[in-house]
C-alpha positions in Angstrom: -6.0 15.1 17.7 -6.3 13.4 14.6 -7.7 16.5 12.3 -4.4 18.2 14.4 -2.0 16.2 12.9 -3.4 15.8 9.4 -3.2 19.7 9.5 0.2 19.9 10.6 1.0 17.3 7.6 -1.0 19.4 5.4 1.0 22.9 6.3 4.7 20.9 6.0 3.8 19.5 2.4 2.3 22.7 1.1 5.7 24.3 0.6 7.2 24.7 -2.6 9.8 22.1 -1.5 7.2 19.8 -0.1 5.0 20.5 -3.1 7.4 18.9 -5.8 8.3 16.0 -3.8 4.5 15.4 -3.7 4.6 16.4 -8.1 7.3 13.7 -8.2 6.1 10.9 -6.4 3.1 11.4 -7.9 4.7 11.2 -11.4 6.8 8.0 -10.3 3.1 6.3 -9.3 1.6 7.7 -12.4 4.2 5.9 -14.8 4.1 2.6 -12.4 0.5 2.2 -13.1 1.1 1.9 -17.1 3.7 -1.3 -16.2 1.2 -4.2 -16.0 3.1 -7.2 -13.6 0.0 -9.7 -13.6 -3.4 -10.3 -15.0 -6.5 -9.9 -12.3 -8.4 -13.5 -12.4 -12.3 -13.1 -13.2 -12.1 -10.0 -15.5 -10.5 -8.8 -18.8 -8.2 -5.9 -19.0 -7.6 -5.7 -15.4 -3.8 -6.3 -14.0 -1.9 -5.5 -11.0 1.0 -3.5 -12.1 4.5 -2.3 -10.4 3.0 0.8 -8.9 1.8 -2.3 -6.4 5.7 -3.1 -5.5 6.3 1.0 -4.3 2.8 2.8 -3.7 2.3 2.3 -0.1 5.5 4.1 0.9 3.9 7.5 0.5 1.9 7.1 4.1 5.7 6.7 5.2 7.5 9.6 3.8 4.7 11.9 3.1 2.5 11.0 6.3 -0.3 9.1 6.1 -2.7 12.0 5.1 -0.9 13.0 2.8 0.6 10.1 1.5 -2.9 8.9 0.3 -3.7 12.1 -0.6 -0.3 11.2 -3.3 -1.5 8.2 -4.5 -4.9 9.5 -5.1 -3.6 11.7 -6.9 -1.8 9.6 -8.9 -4.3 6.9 -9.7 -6.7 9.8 -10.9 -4.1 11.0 -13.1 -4.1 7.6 -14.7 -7.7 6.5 -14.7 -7.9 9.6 -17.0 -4.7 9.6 -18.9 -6.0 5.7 -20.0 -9.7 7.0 -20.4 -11.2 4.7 -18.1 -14.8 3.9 -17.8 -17.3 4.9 -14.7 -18.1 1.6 -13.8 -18.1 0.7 -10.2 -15.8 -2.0 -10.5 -12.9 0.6 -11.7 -14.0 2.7 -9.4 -13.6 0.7 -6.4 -9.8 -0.2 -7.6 -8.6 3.1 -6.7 -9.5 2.2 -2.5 -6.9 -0.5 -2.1 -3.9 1.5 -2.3 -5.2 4.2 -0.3 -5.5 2.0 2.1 -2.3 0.4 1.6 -0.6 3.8 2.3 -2.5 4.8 5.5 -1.6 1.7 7.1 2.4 2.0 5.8 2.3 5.7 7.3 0.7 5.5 10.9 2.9 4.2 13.6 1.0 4.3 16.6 -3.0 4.0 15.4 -3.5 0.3 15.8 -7.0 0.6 15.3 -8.3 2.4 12.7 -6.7 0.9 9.6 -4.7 -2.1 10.9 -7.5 -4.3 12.6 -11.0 -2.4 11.5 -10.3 -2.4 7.9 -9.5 -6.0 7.3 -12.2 -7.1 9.9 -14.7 -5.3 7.5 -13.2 -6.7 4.7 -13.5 -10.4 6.3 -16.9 -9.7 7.3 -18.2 -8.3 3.6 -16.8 -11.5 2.2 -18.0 -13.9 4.0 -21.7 -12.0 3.7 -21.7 -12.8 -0.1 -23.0 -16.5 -0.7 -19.7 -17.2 -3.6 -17.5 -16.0 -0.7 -18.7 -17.7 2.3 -18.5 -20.8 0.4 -14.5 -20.0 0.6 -14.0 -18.3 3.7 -10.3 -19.6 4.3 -9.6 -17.2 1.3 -10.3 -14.1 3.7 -8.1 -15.4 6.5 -5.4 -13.7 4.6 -6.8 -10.9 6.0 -5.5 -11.1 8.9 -2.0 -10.8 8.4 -2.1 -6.8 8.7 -4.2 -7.5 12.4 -1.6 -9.6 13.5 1.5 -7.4 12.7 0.0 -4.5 14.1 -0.9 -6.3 16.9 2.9 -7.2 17.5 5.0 -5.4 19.7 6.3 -1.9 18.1 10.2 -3.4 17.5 8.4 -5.6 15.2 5.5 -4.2 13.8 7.3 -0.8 12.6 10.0 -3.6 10.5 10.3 -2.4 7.1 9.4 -6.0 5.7 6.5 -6.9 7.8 4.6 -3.7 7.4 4.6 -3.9 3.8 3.2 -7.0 4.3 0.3 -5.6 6.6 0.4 -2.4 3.8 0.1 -5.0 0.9 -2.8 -7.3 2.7 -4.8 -4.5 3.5 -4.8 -3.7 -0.1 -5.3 -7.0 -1.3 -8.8 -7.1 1.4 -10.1 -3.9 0.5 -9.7 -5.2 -3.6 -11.0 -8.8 -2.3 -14.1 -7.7 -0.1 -14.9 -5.5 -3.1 -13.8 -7.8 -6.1 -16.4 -10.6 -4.3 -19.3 -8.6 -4.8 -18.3 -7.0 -8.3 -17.0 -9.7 -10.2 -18.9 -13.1 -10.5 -16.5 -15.3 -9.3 -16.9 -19.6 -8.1 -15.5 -21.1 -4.9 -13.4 -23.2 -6.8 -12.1 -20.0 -8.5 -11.4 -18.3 -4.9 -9.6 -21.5 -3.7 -7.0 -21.4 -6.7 -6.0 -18.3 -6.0 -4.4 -19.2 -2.4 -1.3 -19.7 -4.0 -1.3 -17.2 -6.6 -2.0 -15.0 -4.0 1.1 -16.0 -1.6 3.4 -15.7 -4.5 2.2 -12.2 -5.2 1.9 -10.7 -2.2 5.4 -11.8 -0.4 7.0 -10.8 -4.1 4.8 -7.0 -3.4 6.3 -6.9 -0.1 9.7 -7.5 -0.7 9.2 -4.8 -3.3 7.5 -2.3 -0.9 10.4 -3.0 1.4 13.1 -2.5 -1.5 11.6 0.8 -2.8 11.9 1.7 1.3 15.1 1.4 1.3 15.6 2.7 -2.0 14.0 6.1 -1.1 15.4 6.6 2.2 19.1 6.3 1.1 18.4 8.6 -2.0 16.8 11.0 0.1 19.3 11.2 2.8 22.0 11.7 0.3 19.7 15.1 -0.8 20.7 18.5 0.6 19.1 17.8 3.9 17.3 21.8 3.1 14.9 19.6 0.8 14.3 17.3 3.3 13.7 18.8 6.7 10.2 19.2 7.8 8.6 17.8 4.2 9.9 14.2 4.3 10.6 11.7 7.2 13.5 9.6 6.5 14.1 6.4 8.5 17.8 6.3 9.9 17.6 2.7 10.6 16.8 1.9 6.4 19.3 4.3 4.6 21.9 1.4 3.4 25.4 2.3 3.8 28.4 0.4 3.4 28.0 -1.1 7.1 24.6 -1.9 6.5 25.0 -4.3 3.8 28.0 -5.7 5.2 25.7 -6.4 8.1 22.9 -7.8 5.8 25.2 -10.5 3.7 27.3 -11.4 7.2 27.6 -15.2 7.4 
């Protein structure tokens, strides 16, 4: 079932339509990665950057094949435009995202991506000595278990699946970044802040560039749309729809 649909997202994207909306998006990614938003603590050179406040909403539009198959493309494209080393460590920075977009894309798998991935991650952490030391870090972790473990009317809301999208990111990085980077305790503990402002400010990003994208699509011939993109109805913004959001 699953290798059926991945085909049918493969055939509807490999149109020419489909193809430049892939080209573009991938562009968009590409110049979000050179716009550096904060510095990575325990490493030099290393920043998150504002491809973090739109990436994941490929998995949505594209499907969640697809849509990872858009950021990968677009995080190759720019770990060889910048002429980045082979080291494992930059390596490993291209999986958080992809995993960020699967989890945005698929409605209905609860499994795969939105309670095994994080559970791995909690479990690699705590296995290293540094990062059983601070195991409250990883309970972060399970913020994308819990919303996809909420009932569908809540865990398909724009805002609290790019929360999941953006903490299953952040435990793929972390479970990796523990066993890369030499890191203390203390230095893990100091982040739980950091780490709350970032990620709430990622996911209200995610959830604006949502928006964003299915109201600019919507308003395109809907020839360019049918069949290549999905647009959700319920966040085009119109008129009404704000009127609704700022209502006292």
């Amino acid at each position: 079932m699953a290798v059926g649909c991945s085909t049918m997202e493969f055939k509807k994207i490999m149109t020419k339509k489909g193809f430049v909306f892939l080209i573009l998006f991938s562009a968009l990614a590409f110049a979000g990665q050179r716009i550096n938003f904060s510095a990575l603590v325990g490493t030099d050179n290393q920043f998150f950057t504002l491809f973090q406040f739109f990436g994941p909403i490929a998995g949505s539009f594209l499907g969640p094949v697809v849509g990872v198959a858009a950021v990968l493309i677009a995080e190759a494209a720019n770990f060889f435009a910048v002429g980045s080393e082979w080291t494992a460590l930059n390596l490993v920075r291209l999986l958080p995202m992809l995993f960020a977009a699967y989890y945005f894309g698929v409605n209905k798998d609860k499994i795969k991506v939105g309670i095994v991935v994080p559970l791995a991650a909690i479990a690699l952490f705590v296995l290293h000595p540094i990062g059983r030391q601070a195991w409250f870090f990883s309970l972060y972790w399970t913020i994308p278990i819990i919303v996809r473990m909420l009932p569908q009317k809540y865990s398909q809301n724009a805002f609290l699946r790019s929360l999941g999208a953006t903490f299953t990111a952040h435990s793929v990085g972390g479970a990796a970044w523990v066993w890369t980077v030499p890191m203390t305790a203390n230095q893990w503990a100091g982040l739980i802040p950091v780490v709350a402002y970032e990620r709430i400010l990622f996911a209200l990003g995610i959830t604006g560039a949502y928006i964003l994208f299915n109201t600019l699509l919507d308003k395109l011939d809907s020839k360019l749309t049918t069949d290549v993109v999905h647009i959700d109805k319920r966040y085009v913004a119109s008129r009404r729809w704000f009127a609704f959001l700022t209502r006292s």
